[in-house]
C-alpha positions as CSV (number, residue, x, y, z in Angstrom):
1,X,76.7,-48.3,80.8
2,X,73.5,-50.6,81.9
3,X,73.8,-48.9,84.8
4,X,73.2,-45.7,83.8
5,X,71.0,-46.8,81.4
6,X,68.2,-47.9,83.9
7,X,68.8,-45.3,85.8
8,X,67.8,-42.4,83.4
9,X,64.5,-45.0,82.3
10,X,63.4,-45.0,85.9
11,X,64.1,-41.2,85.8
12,X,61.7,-41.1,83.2
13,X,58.9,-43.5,84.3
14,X,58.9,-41.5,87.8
15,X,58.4,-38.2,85.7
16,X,55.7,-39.6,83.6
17,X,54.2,-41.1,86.9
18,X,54.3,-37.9,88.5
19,X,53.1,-35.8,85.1
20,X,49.8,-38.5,85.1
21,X,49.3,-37.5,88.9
22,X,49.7,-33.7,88.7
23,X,48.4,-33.5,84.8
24,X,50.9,-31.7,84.5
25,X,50.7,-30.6,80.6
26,X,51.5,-27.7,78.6
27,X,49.3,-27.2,75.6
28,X,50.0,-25.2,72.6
29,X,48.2,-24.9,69.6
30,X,49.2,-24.2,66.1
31,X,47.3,-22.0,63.8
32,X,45.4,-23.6,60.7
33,X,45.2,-21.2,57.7
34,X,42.6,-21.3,54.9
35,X,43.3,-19.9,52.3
36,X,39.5,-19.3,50.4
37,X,38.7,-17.8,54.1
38,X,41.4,-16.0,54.0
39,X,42.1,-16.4,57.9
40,X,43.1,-18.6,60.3
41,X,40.0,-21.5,60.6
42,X,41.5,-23.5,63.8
43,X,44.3,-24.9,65.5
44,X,45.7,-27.9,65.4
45,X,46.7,-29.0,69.8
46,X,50.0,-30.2,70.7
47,X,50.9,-31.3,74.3
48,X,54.3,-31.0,76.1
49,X,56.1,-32.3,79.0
50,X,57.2,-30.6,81.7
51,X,59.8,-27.7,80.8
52,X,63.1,-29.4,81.9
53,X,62.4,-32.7,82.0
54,X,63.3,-36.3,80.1
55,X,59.3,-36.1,79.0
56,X,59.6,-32.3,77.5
57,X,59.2,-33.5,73.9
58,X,56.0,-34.7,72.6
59,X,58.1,-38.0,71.1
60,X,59.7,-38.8,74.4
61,X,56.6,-38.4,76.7
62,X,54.4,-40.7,74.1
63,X,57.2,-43.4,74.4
64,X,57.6,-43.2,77.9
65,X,54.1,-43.7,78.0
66,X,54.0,-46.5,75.4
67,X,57.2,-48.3,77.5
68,X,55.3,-48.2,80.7
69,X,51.9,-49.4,79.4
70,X,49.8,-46.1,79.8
71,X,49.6,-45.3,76.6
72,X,45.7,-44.9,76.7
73,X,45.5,-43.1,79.8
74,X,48.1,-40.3,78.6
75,X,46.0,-40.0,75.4
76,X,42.4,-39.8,77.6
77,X,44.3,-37.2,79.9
78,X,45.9,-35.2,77.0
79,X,42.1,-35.1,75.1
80,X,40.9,-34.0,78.3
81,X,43.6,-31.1,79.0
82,X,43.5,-30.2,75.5
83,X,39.9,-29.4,75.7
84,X,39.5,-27.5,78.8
85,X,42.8,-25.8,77.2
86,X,41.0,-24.5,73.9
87,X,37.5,-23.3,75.5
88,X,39.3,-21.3,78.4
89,X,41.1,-19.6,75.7
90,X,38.2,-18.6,73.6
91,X,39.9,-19.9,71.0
92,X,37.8,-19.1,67.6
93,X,37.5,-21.6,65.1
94,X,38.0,-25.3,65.1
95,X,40.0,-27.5,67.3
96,X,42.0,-30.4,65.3
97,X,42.5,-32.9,68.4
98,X,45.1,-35.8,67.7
99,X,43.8,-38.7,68.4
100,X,45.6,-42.6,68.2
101,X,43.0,-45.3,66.0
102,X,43.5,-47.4,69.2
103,X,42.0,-44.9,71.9
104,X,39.2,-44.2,68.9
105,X,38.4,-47.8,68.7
106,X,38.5,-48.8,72.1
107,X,35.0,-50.0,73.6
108,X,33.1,-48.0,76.6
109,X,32.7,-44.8,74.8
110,X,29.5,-42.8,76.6
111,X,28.5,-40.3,74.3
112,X,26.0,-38.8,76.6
113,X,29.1,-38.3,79.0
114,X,31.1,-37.2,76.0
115,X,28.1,-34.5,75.6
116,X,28.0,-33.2,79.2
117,X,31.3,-32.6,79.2
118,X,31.5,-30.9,76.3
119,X,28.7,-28.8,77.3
120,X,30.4,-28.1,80.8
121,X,33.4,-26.3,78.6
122,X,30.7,-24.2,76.6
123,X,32.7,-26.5,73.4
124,X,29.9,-27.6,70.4
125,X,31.0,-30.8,68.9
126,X,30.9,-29.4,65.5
127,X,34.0,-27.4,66.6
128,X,36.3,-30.4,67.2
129,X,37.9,-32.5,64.4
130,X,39.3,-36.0,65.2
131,X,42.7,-36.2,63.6
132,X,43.8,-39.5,63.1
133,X,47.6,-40.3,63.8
134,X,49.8,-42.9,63.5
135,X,50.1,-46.9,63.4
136,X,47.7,-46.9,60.5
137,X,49.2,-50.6,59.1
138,X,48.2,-52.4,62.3
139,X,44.1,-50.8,62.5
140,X,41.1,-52.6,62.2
141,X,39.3,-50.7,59.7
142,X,36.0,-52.1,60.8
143,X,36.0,-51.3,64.2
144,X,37.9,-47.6,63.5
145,X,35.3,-46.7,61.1
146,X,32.2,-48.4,63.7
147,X,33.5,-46.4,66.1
148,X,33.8,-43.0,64.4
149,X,30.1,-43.2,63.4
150,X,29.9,-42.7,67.1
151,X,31.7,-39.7,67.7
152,X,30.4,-38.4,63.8
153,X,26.7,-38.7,65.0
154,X,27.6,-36.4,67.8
155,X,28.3,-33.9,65.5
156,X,32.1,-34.2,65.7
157,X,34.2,-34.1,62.0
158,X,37.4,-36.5,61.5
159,X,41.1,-36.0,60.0
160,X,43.3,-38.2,58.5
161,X,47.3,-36.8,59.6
162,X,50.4,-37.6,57.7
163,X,48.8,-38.7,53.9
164,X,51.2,-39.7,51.8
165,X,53.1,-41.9,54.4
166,X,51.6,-45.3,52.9
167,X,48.5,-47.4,51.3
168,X,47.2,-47.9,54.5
169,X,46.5,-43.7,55.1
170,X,44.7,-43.7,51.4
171,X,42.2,-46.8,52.6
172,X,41.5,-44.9,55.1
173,X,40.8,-42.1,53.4
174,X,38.8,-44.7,51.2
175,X,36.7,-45.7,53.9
176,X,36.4,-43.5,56.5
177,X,35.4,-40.1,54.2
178,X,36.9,-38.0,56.5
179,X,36.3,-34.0,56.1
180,X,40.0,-33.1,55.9
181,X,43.2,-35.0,55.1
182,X,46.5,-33.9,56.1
183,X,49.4,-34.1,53.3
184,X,52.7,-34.7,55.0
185,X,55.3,-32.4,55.4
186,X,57.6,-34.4,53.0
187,X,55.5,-33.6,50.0
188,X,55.3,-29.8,51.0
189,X,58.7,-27.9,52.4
190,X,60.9,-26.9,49.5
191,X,57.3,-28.1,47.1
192,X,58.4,-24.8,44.9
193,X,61.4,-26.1,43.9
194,X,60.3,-29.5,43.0
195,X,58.3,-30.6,40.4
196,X,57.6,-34.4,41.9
197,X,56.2,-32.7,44.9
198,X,53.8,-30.2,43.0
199,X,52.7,-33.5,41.3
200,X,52.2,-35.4,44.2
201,X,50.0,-32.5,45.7
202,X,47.9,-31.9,42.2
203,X,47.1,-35.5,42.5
204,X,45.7,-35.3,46.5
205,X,43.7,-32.1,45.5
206,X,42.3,-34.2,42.2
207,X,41.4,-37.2,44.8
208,X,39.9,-34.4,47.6
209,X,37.7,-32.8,44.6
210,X,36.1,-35.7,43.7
211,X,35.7,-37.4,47.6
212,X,34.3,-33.7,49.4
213,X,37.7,-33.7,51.7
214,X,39.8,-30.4,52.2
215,X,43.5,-31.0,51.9
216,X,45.7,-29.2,54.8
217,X,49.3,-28.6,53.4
218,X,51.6,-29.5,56.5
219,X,55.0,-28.2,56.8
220,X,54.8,-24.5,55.1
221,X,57.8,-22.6,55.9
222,X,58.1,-20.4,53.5
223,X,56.9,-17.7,50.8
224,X,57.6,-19.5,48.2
225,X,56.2,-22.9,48.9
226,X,52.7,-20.9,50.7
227,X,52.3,-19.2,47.1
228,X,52.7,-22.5,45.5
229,X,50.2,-24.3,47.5
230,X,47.7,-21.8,46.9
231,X,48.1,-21.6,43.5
232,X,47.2,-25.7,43.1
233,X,44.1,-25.5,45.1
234,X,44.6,-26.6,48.1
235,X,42.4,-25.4,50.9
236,X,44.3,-24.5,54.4
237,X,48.0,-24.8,55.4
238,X,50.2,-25.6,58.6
239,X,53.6,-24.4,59.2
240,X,55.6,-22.2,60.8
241,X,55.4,-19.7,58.2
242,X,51.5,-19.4,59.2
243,X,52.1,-19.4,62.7
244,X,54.3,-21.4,65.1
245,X,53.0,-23.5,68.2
246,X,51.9,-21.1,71.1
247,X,50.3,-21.5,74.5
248,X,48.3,-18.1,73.7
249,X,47.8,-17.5,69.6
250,X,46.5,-14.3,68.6
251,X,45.0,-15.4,65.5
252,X,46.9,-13.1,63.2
253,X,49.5,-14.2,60.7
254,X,53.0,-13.0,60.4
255,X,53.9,-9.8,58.2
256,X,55.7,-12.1,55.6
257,X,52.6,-14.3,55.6
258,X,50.1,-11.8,55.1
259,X,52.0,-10.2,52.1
260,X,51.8,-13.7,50.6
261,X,48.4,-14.4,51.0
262,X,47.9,-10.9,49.7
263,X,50.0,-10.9,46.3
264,X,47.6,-12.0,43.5
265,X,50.3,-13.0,41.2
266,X,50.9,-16.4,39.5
267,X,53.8,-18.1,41.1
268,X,56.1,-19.7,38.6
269,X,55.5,-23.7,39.4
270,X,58.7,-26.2,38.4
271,X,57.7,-28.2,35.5
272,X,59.6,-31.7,35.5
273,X,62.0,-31.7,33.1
274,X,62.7,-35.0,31.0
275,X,65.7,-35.1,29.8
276,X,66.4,-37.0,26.2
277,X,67.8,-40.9,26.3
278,X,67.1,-41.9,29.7
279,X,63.4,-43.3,29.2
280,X,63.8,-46.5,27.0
281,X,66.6,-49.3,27.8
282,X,67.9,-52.1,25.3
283,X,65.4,-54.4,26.8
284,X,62.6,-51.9,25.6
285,X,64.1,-53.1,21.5
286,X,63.5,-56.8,22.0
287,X,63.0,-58.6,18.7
288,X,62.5,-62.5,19.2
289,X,64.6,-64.2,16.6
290,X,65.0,-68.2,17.3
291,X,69.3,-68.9,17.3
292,X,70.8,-71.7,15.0
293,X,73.3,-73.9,16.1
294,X,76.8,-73.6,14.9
295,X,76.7,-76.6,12.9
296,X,73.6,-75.9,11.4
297,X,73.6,-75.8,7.4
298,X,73.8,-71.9,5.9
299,X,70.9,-73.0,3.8
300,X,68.5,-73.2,6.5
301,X,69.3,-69.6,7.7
302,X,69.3,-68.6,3.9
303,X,65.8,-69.5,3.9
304,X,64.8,-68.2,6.7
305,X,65.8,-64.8,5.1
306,X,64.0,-65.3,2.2
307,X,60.5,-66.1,4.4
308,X,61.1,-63.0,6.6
309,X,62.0,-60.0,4.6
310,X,62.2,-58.3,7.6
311,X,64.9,-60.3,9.2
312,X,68.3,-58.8,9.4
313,X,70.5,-60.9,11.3
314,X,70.3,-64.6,12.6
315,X,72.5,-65.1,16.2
316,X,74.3,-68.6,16.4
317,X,74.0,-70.3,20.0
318,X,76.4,-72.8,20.9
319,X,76.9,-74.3,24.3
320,X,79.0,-71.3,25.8
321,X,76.5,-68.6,24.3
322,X,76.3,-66.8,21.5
323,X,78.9,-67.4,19.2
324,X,78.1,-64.6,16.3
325,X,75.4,-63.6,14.0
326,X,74.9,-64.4,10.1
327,X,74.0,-61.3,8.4
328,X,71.0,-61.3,5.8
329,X,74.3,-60.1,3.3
330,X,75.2,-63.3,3.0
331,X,71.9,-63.8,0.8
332,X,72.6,-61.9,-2.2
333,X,75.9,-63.1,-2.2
334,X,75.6,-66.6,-2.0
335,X,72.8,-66.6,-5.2
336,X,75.9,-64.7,-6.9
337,X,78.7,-67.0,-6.0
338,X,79.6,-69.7,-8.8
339,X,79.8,-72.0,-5.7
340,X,76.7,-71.5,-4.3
341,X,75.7,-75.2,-3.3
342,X,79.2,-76.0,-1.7
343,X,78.4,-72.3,0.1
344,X,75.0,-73.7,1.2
345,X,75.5,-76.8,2.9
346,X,78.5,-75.5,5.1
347,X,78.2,-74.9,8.5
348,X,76.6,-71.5,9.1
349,X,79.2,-70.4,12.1
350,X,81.7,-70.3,9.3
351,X,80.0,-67.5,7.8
352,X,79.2,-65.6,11.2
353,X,80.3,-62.4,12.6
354,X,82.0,-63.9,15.6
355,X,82.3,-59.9,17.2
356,X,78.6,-59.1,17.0
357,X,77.7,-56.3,19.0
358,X,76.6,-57.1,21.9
359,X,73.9,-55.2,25.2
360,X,73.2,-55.7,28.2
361,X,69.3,-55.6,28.3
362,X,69.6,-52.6,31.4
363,X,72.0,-50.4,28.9
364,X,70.2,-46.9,28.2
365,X,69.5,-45.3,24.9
366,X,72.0,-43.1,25.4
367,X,74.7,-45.5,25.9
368,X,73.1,-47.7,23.2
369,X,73.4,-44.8,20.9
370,X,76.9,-44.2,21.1
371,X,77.8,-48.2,21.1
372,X,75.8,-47.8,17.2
373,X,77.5,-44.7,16.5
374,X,81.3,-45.9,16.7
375,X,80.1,-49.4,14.9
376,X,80.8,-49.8,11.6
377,X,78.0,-49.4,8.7
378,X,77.6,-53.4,8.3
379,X,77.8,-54.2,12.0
380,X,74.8,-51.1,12.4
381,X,72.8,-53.1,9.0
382,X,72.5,-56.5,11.0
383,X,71.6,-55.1,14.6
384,X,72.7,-56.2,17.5
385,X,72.7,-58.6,20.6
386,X,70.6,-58.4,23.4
387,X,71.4,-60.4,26.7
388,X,70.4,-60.4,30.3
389,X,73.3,-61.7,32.4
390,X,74.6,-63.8,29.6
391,X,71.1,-65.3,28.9
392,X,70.1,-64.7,25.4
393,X,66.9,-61.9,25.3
394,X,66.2,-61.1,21.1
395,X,68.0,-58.8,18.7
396,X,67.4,-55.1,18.1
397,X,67.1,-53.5,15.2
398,X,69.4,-50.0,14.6
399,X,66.5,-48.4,12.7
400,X,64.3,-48.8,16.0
401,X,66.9,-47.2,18.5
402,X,67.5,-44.2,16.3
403,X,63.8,-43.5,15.6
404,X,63.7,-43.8,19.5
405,X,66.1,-41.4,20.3
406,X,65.1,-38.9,18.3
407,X,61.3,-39.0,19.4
408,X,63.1,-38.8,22.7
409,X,64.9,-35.8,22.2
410,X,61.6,-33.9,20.8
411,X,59.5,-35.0,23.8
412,X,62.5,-33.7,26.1
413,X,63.0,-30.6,23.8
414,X,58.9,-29.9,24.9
415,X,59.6,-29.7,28.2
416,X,63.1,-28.9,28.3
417,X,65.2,-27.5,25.4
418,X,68.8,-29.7,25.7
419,X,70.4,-27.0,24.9
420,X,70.0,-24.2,27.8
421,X,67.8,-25.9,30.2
422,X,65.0,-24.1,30.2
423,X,61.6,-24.9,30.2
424,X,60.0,-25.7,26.5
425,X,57.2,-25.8,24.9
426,X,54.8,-27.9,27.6
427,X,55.3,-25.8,30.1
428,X,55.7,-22.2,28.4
429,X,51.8,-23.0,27.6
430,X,50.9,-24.4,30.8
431,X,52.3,-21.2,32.6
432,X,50.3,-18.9,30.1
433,X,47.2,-20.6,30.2
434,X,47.7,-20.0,34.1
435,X,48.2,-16.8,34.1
436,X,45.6,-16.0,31.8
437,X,42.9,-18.4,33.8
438,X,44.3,-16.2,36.7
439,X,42.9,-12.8,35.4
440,X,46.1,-11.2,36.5
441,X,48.0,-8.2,34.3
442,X,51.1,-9.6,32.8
443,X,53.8,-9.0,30.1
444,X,55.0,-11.6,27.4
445,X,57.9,-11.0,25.4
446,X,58.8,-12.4,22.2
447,X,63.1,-12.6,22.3
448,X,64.9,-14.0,19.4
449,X,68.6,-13.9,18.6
450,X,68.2,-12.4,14.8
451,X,71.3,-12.6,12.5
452,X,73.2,-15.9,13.4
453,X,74.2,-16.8,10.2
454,X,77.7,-14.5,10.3
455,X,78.5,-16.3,13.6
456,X,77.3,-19.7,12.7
457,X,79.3,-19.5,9.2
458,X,82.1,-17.7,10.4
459,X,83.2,-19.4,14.1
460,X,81.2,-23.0,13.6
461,X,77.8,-23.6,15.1
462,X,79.5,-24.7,18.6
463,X,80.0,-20.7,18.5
464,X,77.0,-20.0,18.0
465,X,75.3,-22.5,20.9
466,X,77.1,-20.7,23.5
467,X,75.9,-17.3,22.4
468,X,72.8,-18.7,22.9
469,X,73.2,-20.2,25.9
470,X,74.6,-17.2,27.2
471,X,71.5,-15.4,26.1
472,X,69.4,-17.6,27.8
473,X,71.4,-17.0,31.0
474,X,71.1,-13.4,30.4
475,X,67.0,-13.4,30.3
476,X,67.0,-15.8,33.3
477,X,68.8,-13.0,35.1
478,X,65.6,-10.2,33.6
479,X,63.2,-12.4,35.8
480,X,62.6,-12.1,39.5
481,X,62.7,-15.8,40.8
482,X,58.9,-17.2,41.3
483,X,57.3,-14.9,39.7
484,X,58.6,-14.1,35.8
485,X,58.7,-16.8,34.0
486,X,61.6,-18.0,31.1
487,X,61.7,-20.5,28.3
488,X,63.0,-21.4,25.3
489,X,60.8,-21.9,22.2
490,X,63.3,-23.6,19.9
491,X,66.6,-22.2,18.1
492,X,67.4,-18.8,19.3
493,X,64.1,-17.9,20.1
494,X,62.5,-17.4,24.3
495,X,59.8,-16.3,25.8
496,X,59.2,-14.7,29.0
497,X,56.0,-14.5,30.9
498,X,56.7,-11.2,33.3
499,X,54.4,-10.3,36.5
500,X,57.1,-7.7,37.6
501,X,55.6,-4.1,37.5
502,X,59.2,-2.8,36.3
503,X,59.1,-5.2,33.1
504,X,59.9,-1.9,30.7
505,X,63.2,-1.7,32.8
506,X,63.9,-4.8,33.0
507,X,63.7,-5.1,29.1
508,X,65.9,-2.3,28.3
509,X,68.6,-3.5,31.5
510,X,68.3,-7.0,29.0
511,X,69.2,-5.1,26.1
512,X,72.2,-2.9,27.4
513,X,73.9,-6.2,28.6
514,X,73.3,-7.8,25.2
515,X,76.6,-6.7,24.0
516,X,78.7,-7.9,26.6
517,X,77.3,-11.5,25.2
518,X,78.5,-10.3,21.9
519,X,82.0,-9.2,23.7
520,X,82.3,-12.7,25.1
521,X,81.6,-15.1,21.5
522,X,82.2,-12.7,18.6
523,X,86.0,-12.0,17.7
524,X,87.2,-8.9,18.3
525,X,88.0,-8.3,14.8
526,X,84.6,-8.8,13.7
527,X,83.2,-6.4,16.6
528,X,85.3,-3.6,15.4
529,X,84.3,-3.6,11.8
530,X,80.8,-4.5,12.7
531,X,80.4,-7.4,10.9
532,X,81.8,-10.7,9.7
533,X,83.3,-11.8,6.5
534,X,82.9,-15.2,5.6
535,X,84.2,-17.2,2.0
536,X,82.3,-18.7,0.0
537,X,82.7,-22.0,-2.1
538,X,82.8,-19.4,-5.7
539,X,85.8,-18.0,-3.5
540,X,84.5,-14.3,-2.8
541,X,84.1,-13.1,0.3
542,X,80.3,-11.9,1.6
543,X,79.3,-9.6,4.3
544,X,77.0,-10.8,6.9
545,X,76.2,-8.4,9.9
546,X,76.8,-9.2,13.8
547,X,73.7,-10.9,16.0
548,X,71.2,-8.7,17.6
549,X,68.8,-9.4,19.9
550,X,64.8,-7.8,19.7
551,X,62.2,-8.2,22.1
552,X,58.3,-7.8,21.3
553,X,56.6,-7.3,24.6
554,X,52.7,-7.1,24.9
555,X,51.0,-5.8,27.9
556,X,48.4,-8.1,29.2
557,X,45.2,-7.4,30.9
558,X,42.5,-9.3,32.4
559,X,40.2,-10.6,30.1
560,X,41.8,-8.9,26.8
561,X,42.5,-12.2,25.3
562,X,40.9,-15.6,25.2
563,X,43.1,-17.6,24.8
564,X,47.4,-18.4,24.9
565,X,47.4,-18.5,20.8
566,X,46.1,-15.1,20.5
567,X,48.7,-13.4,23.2
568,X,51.7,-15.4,21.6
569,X,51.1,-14.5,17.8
570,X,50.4,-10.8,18.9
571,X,53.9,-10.9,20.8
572,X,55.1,-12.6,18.3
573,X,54.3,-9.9,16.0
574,X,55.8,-7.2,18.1
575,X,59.1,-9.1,17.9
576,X,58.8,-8.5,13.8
577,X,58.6,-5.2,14.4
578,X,61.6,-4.2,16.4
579,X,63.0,-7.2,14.1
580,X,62.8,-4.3,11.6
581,X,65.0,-1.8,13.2
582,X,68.6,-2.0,12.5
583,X,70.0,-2.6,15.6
584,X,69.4,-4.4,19.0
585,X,65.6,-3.3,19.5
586,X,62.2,-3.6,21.4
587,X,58.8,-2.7,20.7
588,X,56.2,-2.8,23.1
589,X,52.6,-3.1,21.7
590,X,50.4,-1.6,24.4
591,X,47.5,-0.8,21.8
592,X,46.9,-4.8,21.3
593,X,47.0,-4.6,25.4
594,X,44.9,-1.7,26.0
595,X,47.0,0.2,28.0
596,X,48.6,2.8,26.4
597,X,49.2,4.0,22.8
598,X,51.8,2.2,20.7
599,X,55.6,3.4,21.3
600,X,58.7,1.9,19.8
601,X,61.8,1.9,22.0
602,X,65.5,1.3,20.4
603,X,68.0,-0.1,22.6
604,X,71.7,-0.2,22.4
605,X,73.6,-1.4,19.3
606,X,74.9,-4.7,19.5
């Protein structure tokens, strides 16, 4: 196996020997997109083996190279090659020419040579950017940066490759100002499908704003993900879905590319979605309260109750841990007892819940909740426990985790309603204030659920969730992905933010599949007389009709309304209209939007 082994290295150190002899390279270059221009702005070089051999791959020439000492003198060659490459090509734009700190900082540089040489390919140095690459922990900043001013004074512009890898790529960025920054890959492919990423990006543009650096998306590869980045700002774009690596580039991007660049729409961007009791932990409900000792005198915690009206429970310590708590009850009762002295001077472990309840400080609220929940009403009065590992933290109050969760599940419910999963309040208005800054035409419906009372009284309100979460399915289904835009307002009530040019279909395809909703939670007996009957506590039965489901849409066009508030309360009152209408209904407001005159359209009885 050693053998063979040192065979196939020697194998490859005679192929790199024989490469360095012949410089015998392939280049290819890759097409940089920008997306305010509009067009491809350069090309970022890439270098391969021979075709065939061990060295083919960029990765194994570079660590052939690195194995055998010649690190440098691949890189010079490779600059060189790359060069002569890009003017004999007539390549337009700029070149981005990888380049390792180490060659960069390395001493000897002759600019004049650098100059003449340039000049010999007809190449200005404004048209070549130093991209920076790799081994960024082990740089000396000070001579990197010495050494740029250099090559900068010549007239050349410098890259930073692979941001986001590491605090060592953001110093740099820090303190070498470099014209463009590369975000990795990592952060981009599959970027319209994941929030973190979109925030990760937003916060490079926000740092390239404020520091005059363009950001370069690496690692496009599709539609989606190219419309995203885009949309967030960002000001050129690398990856296959612009243009793979070629020897001979035309310049042109693909089909699919052009028709992305070209679609002015808003893409839909995924909001984060925070979902309610997984933010605070027990820890996060510390209250200190000092321990007694078992054979401490009730008295002394009696008075400490009387001090601290706050105080709800007192934990006992003895030498294994805690032993119980002595609940604030104990108070009242002792001034009541005819024995109150004999009460007092007793040991206060006697009068100690000896089952407290007891947390681990890591236990979520959600946990923590339920733990509460199935205690009984005393054990919820005094609080509870909090330990780390045995090791005694504080007590919690009940009051504090319940006032907790339920700020929890409104922040959650803002950006995702718990119910259906889609996206609330937060992002509804971050999406229309997008659109609306975009200046593009739109539609936004206004969808409630109307007459849930019959199901809700009739079937239970666990009935009457799943009709609604069936409903939300059923407007998720209206949208075309990445472009039309669902979410839930609160209750039984959506909104939908539609760029699709067949939006009037769409709403009455919505409406004709409403009653296969009502098929699926509303008993059969109730669909056939068309309405439920549901007894009172008097005894007599009342009459309420079936759910329906209206739409208000409003056409939107550019510059029509100011502002979000305006568009939602004129949809809003679209959906009171067809609201009015006996059945299922929409109503489409097109006077508000300027299009056409007003119509109202009935759909199909639920």
């Amino acid at each position: 196996m050693k053998e063979h082994v040192s065979e196939i290295r020697r194998d490859v150190s005679l192929q790199l020997s024989q490469l360095l002899q012949d410089r015998a390279l392939t280049t290819v270059f890759q097409p940089i997109f920008g997306f305010r221009e509009g067009g491809v702005i350069g090309y970022e070089a890439l270098v391969r083996g021979p075709e065939g051999s061990l060295i083919q791959a960029p990765a194994e020439l570079f660590a052939a190279a690195r194995a055998d000492g010649v690190a440098l003198e691949l890189n010079l060659m490779c600059i060189q090659e790359i060069l002569r490459a890009f003017a004999g090509r007539k390549l337009p734009g700029s070149l981005f020419l990888n380049a390792s700190p180490q060659l960069i900082a390395q001493r000897g540089f002759d600019q004049q040579r650098a100059a003449r040489f340039l000049e010999s390919l007809g190449l200005e140095p404004e048209r070549v950017v130093i991209e920076l690459t790799e081994d960024y922990p082990t740089l000396d900043f000070r001579l990197v940066h010495e050494s740029l001013m250099l090559y900068r004074s010549m007239g050349f512009r410098v890259a930073i490759d692979d941001l986001g890898e590491g605090f060592a790529s953001l110093r740099l960025w820090s303190e070498l100002k470099p014209e463009y920054v590369k975000a990795d890959k990592h952060f981009v492919t599959g970027i319209a499908e994941d929030p973190v990423k979109v925030q990760f990006l937003r916060a490079i543009q926000h740092i390239a704003e404020n520091s005059a650096s363009q950001v370069i998306a690496e690692g496009i590869e599709n539609a989606a993900d190219f419309k995203v980045v885009k949309d967030i700002g960002i000001a050129c774009g690398q990856g296959w879905f612009i243009g793979r690596p070629s020897p001979h580039p035309d310049g042109k991007l693909p089909r699919e590319a052009q028709l992305a660049q070209a679609d002015a729409r808003v893409p839909v961007i995924p909001a984060p979605r925070l979902q309610a009791g997984t933010e605070p932990r027990a820890q996060d409900f510390v209250r200190t309260v000092e321990v007694a000792s078992p054979q401490a005198s009730l008295a002394s915690l009696l008075d400490q109750f009387t001090f601290t009206p706050t105080l709800a429970a007192i934990p006992v310590m003895g030498s294994a841990g805690i032993e119980g708590v002595v609940s604030r009850a104990w108070l009242d009762f002792v001034r009541a007892s005819p024995s109150a002295q004999q009460m007092r001077a007793r040991p206060c472990i006697e009068f100690a819940d000896r089952a407290p309840i007891k947390v681990e400080a890591e236990l979520d609220l959600a946990a923590l909740t339920a733990i509460l929940v199935e205690s009984d009403a005393r054990r919820m009065a005094d609080g509870f426990v909090i330990v780390s590992g045995g090791r005694y933290l504080g007590m919690g109050a009940s009051g504090d985790v319940m006032r907790s969760l339920q700020s929890s599940r409104v922040l959650a419910a803002r950006y995702t309603n718990p119910l259906t999963l889609l996206p609330g309040q937060v992002p509804i208005n971050e999406h229309l204030d997008r659109l609306l800054s975009g200046r593009v035409p739109f539609t936004a419906w206004f969808i409630e659920v109307d007459q849930m009372r019959g199901l809700n009284d009739s079937e239970g309100f666990a009935t009457g969730d799943a009709l609604i979460h069936s409903t939300a399915r059923l407007v998720e289904s209206a949208c075309e992905h990445g472009i039309d835009f669902a979410g839930h307002v609160s209750g039984s009530r959506f909104v939908l933010l539609m760029q699709s040019d067949d939006w009037r279909e769409r709403a009455e395809r919505l409406l004709a599949r409403f009653p296969e909703v009502i098929d699926l939670h509303v008993p059969a007996a109730a669909r056939e007389r068309g309405y439920f009957t549901v007894k009172r506590r008097d005894g007599r039965d009342y009459v309420r009709p079936l759910p329906k489901l209206v739409i208000g849409v409003l056409p939107v066009l550019p510059g029509v309304f100011e502002s979000r508030h305006e568009v939602v309360a004129v949809a809003k009152r679209a959906a009171q209209l067809a609201l009015a209408q006996p059945a299922s209904a929409m109503y489409v407001d097109e006077q508000h939007g300027n299009a056409y005159p007003q119509s109202l359209l009935f759909g199909n009885d639920a």
